[in-house]
N, C-alpha and C positions, 0 to 999 in steps of 0.2 A: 513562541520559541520553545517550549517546553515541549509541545508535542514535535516539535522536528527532530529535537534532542534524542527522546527516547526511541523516534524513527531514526535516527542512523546509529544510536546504539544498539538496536536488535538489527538492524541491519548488517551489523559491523559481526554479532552475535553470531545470525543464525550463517552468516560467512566461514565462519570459524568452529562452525557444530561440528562435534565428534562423535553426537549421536543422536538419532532418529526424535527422541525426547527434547532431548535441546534445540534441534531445528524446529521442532512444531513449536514447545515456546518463545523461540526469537519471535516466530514468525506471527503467533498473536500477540504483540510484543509490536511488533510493526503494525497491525492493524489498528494494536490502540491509541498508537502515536497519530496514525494516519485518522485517523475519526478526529481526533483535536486540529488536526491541520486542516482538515477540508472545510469545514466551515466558513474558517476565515479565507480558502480561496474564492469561495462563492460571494463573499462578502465585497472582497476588493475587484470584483468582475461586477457586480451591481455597481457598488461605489465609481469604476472606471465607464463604463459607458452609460451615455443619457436612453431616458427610455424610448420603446421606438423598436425598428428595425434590426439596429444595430447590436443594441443589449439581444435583442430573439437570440440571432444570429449568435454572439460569444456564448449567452445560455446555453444555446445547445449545442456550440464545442465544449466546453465545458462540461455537460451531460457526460456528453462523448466518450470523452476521456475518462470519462466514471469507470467505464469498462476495465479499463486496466485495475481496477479494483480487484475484478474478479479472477485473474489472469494469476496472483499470487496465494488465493486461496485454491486454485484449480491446479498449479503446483504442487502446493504442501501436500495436498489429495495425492496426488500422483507417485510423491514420492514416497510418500506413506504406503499404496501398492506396491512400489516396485520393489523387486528385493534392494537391502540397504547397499548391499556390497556392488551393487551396477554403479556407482556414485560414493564409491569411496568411504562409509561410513559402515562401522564396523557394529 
């Protein structure tokens, strides 16, 4: 619960940045929360199906989904390039 905590309070954060600095820390700020959370979804996907086919299968939706991992650091990249002011930040 803890890591979700501080995942939607740097979420709630980096929403509300007024500046280039404070959006990149909401935003590692969210990855740390998200590193505490993922475990335990991999956990509850073991725990949920027997082994087999089945578990393969959610395993690697689950992988899948990893992706979007990368989606929000390839972001903060982005906007770190671009100038601040295309995005409202002064």
């Amino acid at each position: 619960m803890l890591g979700l905590a501080v995942f939607t309070g740097a979420s709630l954060g980096a929403g509300l940045a007024t500046s280039g600095g404070s959006l990149i820390t909401m935003r590692g700020l969210q990855g740390l929360g998200a590193t505490v959370v993922l475990p335990a979804a991999l956990s509850i996907v073991m725990n949920m199906f027997p082994e087999g086919a089945e578990r393969n299968k959610a395993l690697g939706l689950w992988g899948a989904t990893g992706q979007a991992i990368i989606s929000p650091t390839a972001q903060s990249f982005t906007v770190c390039r671009m100038r601040a002011s295309n995005i409202g930040i002064q």
